[in-house]
N, C-alpha and C positions, 0 to 999 in steps of 0.2 A: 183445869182450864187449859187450853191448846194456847200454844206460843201462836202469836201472828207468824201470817205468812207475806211478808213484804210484798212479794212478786204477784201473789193473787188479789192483793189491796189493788196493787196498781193497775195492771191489767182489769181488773173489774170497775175503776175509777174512770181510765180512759173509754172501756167499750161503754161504760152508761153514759158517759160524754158524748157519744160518737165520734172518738177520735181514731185515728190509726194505731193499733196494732201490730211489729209486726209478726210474721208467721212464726220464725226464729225464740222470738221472746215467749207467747202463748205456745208454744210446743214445748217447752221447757216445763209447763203443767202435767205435762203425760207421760205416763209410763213408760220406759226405754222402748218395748218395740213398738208400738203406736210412734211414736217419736220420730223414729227412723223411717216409718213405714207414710209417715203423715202424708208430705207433697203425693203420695199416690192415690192415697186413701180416702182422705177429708175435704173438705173446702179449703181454700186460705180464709185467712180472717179479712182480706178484702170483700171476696166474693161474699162470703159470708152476711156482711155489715151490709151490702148494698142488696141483696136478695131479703134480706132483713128489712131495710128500708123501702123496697117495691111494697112487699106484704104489708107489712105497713101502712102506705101510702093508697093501697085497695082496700083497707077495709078488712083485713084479716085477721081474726080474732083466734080461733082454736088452731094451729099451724101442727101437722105431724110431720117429722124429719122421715122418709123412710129409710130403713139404711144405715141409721142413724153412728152406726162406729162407734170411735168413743166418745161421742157428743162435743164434738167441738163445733159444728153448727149451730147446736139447739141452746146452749152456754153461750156463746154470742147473739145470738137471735132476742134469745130472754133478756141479758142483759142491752142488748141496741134497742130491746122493745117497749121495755118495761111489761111484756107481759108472760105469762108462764108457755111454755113449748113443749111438746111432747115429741118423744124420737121413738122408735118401734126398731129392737136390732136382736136378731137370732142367735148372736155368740155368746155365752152367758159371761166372760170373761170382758169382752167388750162393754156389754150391759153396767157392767160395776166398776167399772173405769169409767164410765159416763158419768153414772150418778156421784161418784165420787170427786172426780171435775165439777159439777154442779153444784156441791156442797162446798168445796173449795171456795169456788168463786163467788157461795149468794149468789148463785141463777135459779130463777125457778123452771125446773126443766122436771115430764115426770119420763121414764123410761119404762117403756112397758117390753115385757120381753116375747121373742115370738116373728112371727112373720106376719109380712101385710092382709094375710090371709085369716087370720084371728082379729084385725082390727074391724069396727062398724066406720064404713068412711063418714058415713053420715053425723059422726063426729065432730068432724073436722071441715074448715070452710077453706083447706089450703094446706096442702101439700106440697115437701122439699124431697125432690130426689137430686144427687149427686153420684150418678154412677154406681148403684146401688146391685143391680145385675152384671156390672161387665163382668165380674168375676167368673162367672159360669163360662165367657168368653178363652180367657186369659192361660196363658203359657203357664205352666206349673208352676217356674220363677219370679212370676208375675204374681201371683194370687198372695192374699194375705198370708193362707196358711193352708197346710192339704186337706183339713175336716171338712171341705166339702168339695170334691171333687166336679170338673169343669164337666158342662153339660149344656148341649146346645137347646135341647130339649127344656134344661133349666132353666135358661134364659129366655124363650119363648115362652113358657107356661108363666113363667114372675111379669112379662108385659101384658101378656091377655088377663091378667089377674089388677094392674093397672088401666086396662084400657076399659073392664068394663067397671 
């Protein structure tokens, strides 16, 4: 049997509350470089709880993260929602750092691996991007990591893959 995890009790007490969070305390769930890398990378857990509460508030039932990181959207979404969230994220090292947050925390969150290009939108009634392309953008210092090299071409093919 696993020891509790105090910190995941709490944080997952508050986000099913819809209370505050803050960024500081829930980054303390994730993996040193995610951790570090978070304010760049992820939502805050403000944005998060309140883009959670729009969807919500529309009527939003199947929601796919895209982009998803290490699911720190889709782990508060779930938990602000009470309902299950899917994220779609191409880093397989990412991917399992999601799931594993999610497991953490009791979120129902599922991860599918892969790009949006494998997903049927018609899935889903509502989609989350955060920044999910700039990276094809970004200074080499900038970028999560170099496994996928910046590409402007990359970044236009991943929005026409959104737009339609």
């Amino acid at each position: 049997m696993e020891a509790p995890d105090p910190l995941a009790e709490e944080i997952r007490a508050r986000l099913s509350a819809r209370q505050p969070v803050s960024d500081e305390q829930f980054d303390q769930l994730l993996p040193v470089r995610p951790r570090i890398r978070s304010a760049s990378y992820w939502s805050s857990v403000e944005v998060a709880q309140t883009a959670s509460r729009w969807l919500t508030e529309a009527g939003a039932q199947r929601l796919l993260d895209v982009g998803s990181g290490v699911g720190k959207f889709c782990s508060i979404a779930s938990l602000s929602s009470s309902r299950r969230v899917w994220g779609v994220e191409l880093r397989p090292d990412l991917a399992l750092a999601s799931r594993q947050l999610a497991q953490r925390l009791g979120a129902e969150v599922v991860i599918l691996d892969g790009t949006l290009e494998r997903i049927d939108p018609s899935r889903f009634d509502a989609f989350y991007f955060f920044n999910p392309f700039a990276e094809h953008l970004a200074e080499t210092h900038e970028r999560y990591d170099e496994r996928f090299p910046a590409s402007v071409d990359g970044f236009i093919n991943d929005v026409r893959i959104v737009e339609r």
